[in-house]
N, C-alpha and C positions, 0 to 999 in steps of 0.2 A: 803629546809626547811628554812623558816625564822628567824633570829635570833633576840629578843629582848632586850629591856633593864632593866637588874638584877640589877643592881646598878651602887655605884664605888668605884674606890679605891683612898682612899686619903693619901699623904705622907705615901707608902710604906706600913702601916700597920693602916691602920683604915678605915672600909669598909660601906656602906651603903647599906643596904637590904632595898630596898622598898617596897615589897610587905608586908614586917614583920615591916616595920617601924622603923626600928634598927639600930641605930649603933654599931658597935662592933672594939675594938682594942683590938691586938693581940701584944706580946711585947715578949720578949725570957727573958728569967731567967738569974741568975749569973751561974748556968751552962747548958750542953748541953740534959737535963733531964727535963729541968724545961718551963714554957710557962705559960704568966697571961694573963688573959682575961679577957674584962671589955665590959659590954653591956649597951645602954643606948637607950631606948623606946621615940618614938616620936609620936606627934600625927598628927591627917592626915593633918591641914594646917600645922603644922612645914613640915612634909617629901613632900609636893607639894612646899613649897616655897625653902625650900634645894634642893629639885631636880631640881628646876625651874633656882637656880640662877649656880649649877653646869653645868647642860645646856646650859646656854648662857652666860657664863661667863668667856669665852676664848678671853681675851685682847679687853674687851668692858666696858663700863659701861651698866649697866641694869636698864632701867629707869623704876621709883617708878610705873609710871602710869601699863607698860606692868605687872609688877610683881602682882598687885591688879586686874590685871583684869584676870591673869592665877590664881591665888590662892585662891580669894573667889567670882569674878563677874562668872567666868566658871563655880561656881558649884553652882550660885544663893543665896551667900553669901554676904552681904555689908564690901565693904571695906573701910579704911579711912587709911591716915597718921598714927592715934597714934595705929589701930591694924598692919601695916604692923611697925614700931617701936617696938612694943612690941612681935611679934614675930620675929622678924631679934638679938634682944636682949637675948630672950631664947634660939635660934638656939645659939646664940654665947656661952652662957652659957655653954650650952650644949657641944658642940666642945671644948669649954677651959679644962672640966671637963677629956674629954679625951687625952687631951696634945695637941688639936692645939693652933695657937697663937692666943691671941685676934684680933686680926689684920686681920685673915684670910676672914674675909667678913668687909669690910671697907663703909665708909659713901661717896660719892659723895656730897659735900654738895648742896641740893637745886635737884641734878638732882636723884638721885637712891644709887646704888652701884655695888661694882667691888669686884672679888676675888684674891686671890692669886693662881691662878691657875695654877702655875706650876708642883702644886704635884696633879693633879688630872687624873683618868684613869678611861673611861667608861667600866664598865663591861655587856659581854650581853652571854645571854643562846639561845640555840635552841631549 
């Protein structure tokens, strides 16, 4: 049976469902009873460009060109600078809201960008 890809896991407790477009974090209470959970909805170029850049974004930079041609040229979208700007901006948003750091998807200036990918784990189902 072949196994796909479900998501991932970012920094231990914050998860990416793509097929539901969701993020969600998971965080443990003051005590051993307790557990908050925060969900946060994306829409499909956000969860294509996030999954795009978690993808290949293992001790590289990802140039702006590759990123606009997987996120809106593949699905017969036009792309430009200021839409790949604006949503690499809301992804960030979005990620700060749930406690990553601003930092976590960074500017290359002039070439794309790069992650911090040391907290990243692909998750996949059979």
């Amino acid at each position: 049976m072949e196994s796909r890809l479900y998501g991932f896991l970012i920094d231990d407790n914050i998860q990416l469902d793509i097929a539901n477009r969701r993020l969600f974090r998971y965080s443990d209470g003051p005590d051993e009873h307790t557990v908050s959970f925060k969900a946060i909805s994306l829409n499909e170029i956000q969860t294509r460009l996030l999954v795009y850049l978690l993808l290949n974004g293992k001790d590289a930079v990802i140039y702006k060109n590759d990123i606009m041609k997987y996120v809106w040229e593949d699905i017969n979208l036009s792309s430009s600078n200021q839409r790949l700007w604006h949503a690499i901006n809301e992804i960030r948003r979005k990620l700060s809201s749930i406690g990553l750091p601003d930092d976590f998807i960074t500017n290359v200036h002039g070439v794309g960008y790069s992650l911090d990918n040391q907290i990243i784990l692909s998750l996949f189902i059979r």
